[in-house]
MDTraj code that builds the backbone (N, CA, C; nanometers):
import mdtraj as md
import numpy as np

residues = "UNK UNK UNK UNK UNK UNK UNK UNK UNK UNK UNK UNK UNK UNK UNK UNK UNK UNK UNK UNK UNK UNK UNK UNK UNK UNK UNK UNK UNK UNK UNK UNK UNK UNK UNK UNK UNK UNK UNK UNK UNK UNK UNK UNK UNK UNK UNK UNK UNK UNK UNK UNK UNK UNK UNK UNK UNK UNK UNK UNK UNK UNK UNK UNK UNK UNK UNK UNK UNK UNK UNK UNK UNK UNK UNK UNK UNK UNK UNK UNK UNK UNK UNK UNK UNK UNK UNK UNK UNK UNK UNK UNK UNK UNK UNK UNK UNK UNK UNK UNK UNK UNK UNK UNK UNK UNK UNK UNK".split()
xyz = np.array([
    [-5.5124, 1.7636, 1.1756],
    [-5.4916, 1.6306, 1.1243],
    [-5.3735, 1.5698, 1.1996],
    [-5.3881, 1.4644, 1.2338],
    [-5.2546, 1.3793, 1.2966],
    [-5.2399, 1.2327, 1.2576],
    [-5.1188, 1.2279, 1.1862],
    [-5.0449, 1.1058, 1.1713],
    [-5.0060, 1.0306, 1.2408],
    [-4.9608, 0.8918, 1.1848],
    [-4.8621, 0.8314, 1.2553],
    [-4.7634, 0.7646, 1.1457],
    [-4.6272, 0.7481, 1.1658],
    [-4.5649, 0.6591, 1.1122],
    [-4.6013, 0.4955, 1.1415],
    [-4.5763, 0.5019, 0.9993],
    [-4.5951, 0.3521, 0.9699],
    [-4.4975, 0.2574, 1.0162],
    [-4.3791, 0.2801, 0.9456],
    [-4.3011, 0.1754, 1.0422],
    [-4.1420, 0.2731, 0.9726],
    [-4.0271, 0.2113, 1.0466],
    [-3.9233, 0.3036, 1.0442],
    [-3.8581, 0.2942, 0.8703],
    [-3.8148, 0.4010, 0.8673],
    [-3.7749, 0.4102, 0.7060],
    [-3.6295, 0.5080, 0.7304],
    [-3.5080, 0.4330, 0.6390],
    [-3.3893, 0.4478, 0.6188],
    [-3.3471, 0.5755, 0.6238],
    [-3.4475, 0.6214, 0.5041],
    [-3.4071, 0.7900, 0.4403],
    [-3.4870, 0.8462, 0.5748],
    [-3.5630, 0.8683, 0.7023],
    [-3.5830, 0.9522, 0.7741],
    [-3.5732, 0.8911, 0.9508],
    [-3.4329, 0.9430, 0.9331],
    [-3.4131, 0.8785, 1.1068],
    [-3.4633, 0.9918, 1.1558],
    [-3.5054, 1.1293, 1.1332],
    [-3.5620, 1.1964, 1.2530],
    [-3.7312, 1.1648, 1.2815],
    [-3.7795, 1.0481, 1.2722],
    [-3.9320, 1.0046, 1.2619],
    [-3.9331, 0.8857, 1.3353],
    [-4.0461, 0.8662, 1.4251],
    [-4.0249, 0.7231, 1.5357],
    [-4.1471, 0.6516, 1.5080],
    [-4.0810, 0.5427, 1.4303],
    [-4.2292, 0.4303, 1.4024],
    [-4.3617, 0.4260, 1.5636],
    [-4.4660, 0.4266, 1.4832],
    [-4.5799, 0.4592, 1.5545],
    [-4.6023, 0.5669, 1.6093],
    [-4.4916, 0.6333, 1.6017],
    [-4.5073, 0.8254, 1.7040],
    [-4.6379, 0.9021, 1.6527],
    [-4.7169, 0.9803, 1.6595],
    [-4.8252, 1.0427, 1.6301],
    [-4.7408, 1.1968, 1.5674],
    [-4.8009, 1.2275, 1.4704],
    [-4.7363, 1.3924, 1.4102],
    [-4.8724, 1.4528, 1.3833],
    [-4.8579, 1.5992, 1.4434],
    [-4.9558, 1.6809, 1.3613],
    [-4.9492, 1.7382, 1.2526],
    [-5.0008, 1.6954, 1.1675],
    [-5.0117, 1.8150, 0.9991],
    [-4.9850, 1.9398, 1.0381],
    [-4.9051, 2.0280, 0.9930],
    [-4.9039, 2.1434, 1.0288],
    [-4.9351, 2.1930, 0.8923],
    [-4.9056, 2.1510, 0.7720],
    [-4.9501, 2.2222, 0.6619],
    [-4.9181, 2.0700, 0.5340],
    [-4.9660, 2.0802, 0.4447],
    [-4.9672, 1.9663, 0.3487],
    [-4.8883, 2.0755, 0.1907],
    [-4.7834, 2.0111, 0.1370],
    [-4.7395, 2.0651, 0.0152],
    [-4.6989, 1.9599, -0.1442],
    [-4.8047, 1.9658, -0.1922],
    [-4.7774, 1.8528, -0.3206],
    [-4.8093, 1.7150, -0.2353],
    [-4.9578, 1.6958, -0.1632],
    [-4.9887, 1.6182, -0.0806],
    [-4.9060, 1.5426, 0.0344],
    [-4.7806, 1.5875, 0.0140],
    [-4.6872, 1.5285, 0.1338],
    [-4.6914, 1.6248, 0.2787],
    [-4.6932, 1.5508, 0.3806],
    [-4.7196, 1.6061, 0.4945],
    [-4.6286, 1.7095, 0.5447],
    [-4.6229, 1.8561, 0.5713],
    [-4.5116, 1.8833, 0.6773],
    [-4.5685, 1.9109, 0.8845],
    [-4.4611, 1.8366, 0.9028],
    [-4.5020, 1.8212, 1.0397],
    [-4.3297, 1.8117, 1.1510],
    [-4.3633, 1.8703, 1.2568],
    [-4.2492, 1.8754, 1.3501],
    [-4.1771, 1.7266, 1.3576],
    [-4.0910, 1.7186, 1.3313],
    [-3.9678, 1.6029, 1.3490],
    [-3.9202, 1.5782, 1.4707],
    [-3.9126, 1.4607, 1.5205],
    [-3.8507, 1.4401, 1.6371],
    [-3.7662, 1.5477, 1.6597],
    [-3.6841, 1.6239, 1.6270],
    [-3.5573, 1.7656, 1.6443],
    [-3.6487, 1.8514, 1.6588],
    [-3.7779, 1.8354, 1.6327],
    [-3.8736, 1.9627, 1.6087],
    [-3.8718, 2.0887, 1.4843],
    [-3.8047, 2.0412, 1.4046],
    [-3.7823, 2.1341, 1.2551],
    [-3.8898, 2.0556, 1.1506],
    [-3.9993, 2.1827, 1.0947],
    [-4.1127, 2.1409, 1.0415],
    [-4.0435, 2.1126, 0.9174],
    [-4.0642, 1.9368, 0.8725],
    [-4.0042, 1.9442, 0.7329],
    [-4.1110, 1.8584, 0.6639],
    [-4.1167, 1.8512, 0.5327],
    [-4.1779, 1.7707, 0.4691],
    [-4.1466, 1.6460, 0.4220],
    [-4.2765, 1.5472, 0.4433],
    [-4.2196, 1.3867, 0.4944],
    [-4.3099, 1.3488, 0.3088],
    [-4.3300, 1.2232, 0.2847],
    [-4.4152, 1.1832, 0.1996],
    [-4.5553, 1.1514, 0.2573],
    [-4.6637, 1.1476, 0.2181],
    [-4.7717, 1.1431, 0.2512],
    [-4.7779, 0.9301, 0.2632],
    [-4.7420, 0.8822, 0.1641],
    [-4.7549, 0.7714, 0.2080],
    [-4.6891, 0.6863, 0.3392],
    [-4.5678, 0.7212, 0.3622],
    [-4.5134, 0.7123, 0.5442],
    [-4.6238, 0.7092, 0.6312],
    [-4.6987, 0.7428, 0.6151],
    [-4.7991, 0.7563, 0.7474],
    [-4.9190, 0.6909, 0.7681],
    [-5.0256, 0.6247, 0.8208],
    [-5.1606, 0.6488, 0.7994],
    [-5.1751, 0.7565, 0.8883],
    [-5.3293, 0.7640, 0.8677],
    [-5.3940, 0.9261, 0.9327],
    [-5.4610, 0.8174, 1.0430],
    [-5.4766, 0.9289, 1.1472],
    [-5.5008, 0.9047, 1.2789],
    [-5.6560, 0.9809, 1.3090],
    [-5.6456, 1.0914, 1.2698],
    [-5.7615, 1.1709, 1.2891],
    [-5.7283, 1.3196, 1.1793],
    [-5.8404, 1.2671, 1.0962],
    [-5.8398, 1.3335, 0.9622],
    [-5.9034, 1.5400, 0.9755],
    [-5.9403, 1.5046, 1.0674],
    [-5.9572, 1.6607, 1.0468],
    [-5.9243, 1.7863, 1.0326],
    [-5.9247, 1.8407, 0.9671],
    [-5.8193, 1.9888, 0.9175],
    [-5.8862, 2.0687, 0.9665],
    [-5.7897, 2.1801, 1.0331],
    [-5.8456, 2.3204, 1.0943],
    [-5.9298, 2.4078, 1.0045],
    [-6.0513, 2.4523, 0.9806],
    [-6.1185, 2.5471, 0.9334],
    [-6.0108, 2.6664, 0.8621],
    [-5.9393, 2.7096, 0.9176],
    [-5.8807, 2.8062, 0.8982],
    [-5.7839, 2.7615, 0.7940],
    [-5.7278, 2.6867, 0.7193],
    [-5.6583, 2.6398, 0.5971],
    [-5.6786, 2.7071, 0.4799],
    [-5.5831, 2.7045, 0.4451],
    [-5.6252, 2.8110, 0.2539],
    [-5.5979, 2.6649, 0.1873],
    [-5.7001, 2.5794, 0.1090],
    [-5.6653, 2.4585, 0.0422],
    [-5.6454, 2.4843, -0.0959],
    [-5.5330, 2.4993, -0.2080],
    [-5.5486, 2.5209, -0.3590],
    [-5.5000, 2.3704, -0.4145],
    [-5.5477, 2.3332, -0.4893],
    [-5.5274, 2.2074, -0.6165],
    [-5.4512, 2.2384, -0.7417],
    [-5.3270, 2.1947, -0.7327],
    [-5.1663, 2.2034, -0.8639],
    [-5.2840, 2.1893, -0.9839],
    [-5.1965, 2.2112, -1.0796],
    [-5.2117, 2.1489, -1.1933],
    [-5.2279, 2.0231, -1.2299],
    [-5.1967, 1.9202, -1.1250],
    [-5.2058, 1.7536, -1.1667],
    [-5.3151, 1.7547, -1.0451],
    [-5.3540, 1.7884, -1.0133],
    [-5.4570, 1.7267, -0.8633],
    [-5.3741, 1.7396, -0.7985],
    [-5.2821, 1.8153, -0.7130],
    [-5.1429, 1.7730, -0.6035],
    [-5.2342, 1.8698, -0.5230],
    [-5.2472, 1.8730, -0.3629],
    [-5.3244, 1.9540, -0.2784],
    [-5.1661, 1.9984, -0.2306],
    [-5.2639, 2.2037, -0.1607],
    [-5.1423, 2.2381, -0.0753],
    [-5.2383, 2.2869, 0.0024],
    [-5.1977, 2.3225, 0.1357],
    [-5.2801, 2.3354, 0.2236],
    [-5.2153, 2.3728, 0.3175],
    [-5.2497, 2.5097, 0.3839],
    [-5.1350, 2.5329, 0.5209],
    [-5.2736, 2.6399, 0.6208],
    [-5.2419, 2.7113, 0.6898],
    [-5.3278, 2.7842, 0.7833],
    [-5.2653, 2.9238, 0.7146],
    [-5.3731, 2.9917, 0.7141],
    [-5.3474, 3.1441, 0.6682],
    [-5.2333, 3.2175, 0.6596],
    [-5.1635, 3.2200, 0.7869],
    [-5.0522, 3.2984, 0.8354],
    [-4.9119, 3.1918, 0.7917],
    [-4.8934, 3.1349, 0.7688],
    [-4.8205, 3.0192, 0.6943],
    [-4.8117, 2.9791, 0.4961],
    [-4.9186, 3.0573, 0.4742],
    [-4.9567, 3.0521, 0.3513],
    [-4.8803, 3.1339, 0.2042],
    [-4.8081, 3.2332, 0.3005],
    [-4.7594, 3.2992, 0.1625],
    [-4.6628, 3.2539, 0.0737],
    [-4.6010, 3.3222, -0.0015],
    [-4.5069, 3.2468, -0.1083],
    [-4.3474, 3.2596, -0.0380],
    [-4.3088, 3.1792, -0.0488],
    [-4.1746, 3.1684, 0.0110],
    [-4.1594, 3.2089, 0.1596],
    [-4.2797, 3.1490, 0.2432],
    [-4.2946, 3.1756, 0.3791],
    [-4.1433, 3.0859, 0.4692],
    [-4.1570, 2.9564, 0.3925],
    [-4.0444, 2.8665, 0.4613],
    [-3.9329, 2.8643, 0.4123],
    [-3.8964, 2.9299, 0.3048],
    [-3.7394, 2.9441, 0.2331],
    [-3.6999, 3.0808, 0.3691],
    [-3.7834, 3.1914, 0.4258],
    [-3.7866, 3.2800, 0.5138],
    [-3.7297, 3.2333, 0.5968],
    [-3.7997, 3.1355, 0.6611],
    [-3.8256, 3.0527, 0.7805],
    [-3.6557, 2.9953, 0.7890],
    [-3.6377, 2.9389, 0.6940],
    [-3.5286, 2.8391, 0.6905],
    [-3.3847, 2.8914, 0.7227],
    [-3.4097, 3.0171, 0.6440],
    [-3.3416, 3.1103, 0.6285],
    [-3.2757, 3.2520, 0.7830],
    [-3.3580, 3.1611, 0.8735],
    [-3.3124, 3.2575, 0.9806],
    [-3.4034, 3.3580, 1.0262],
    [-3.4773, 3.4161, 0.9138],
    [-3.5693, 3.5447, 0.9343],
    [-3.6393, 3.5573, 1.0548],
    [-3.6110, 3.6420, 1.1838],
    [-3.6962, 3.6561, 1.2936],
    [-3.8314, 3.6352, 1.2443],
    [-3.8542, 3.7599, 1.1962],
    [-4.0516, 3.7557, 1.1909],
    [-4.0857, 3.6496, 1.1363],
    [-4.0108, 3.5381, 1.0152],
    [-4.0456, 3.4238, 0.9946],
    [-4.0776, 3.3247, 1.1019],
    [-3.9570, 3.3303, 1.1823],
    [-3.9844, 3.2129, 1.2364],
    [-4.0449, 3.2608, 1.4028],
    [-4.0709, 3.3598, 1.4281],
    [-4.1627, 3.4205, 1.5697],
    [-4.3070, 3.3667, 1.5055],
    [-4.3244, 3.3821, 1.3178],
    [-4.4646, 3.3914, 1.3208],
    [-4.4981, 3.2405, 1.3183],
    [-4.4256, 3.1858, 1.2640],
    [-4.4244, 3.0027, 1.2463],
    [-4.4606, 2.9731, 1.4122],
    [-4.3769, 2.9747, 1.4920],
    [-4.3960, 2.9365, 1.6208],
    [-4.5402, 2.9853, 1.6972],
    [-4.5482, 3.1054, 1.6870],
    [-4.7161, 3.1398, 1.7619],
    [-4.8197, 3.0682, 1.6436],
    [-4.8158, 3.0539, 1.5800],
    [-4.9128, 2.9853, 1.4822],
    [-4.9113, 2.8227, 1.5451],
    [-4.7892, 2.7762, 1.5592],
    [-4.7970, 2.6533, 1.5626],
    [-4.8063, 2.6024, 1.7155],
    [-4.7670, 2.6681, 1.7748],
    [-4.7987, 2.6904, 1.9232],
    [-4.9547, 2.6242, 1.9867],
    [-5.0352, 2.7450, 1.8922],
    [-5.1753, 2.7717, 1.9401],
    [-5.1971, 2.6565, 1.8487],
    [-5.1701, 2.5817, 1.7433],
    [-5.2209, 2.4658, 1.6737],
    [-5.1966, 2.3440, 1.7603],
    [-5.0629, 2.3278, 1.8191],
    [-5.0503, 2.2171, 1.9132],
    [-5.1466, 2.2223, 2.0312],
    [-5.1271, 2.3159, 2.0833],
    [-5.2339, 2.3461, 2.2274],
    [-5.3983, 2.3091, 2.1917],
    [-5.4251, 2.3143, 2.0850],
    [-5.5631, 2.2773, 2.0346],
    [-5.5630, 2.1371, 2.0257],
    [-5.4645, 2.0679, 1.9710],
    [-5.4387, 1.8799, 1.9308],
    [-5.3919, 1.7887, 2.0347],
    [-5.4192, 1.8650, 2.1501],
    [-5.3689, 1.8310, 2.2914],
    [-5.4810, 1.7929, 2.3127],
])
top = md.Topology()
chain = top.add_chain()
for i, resn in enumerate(residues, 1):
    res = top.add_residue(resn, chain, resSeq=i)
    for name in ("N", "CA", "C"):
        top.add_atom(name, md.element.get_by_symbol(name[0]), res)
traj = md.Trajectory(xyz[None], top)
């Protein structure tokens, strides 16, 4: 799936009106996707329209308790994968990067 910003917004100077972002995973329907700095963070889903809606096959999709979608690629999926991530953890973030690697090289 790939976004674009809509137009520039206060609360997120690391985002460039009209720039294109790839979904890398969706949490409580808000997008997370590489930031201009390149640190995958989560944006709001309304910031954006969609560009090209299609999600990788390989996604684990579950539905909250209110209808809220989460949605990430397998290897990205576990519980407290990005508190890991955030956190410094080699194997976190070696596995984040080859995952997301081979996801960019595909949206190319």
């Amino acid at each position: 799936m790939t976004v674009k910003l809509k137009q520039r917004n206060s609360e997120y100077h690391d985002l460039t009106p009209g720039q294109s972002y790839v979904v890398i995973g969706i949490e409580a329907d808000d997008y997370r996707i590489l930031n201009d700095h390149g640190r995958p963070y989560l944006y709001p889903h309304d910031l954006f329209e969609i560009e090209l809606p299609y999600e990788p096959g390989d996604w684990i999709t579950e539905i909250g308790e209110e209808g809220e979608r989460y949605s990430y690629p397998a290897a990205l999926n576990a519980p407290g994968f990005f508190e890991d991530f955030f956190d410094g953890q080699r194997e976190a973030i070696a596995l984040f990067w080859r995952v997301i690697n081979q996801r960019l090289a595909l949206a190319s």
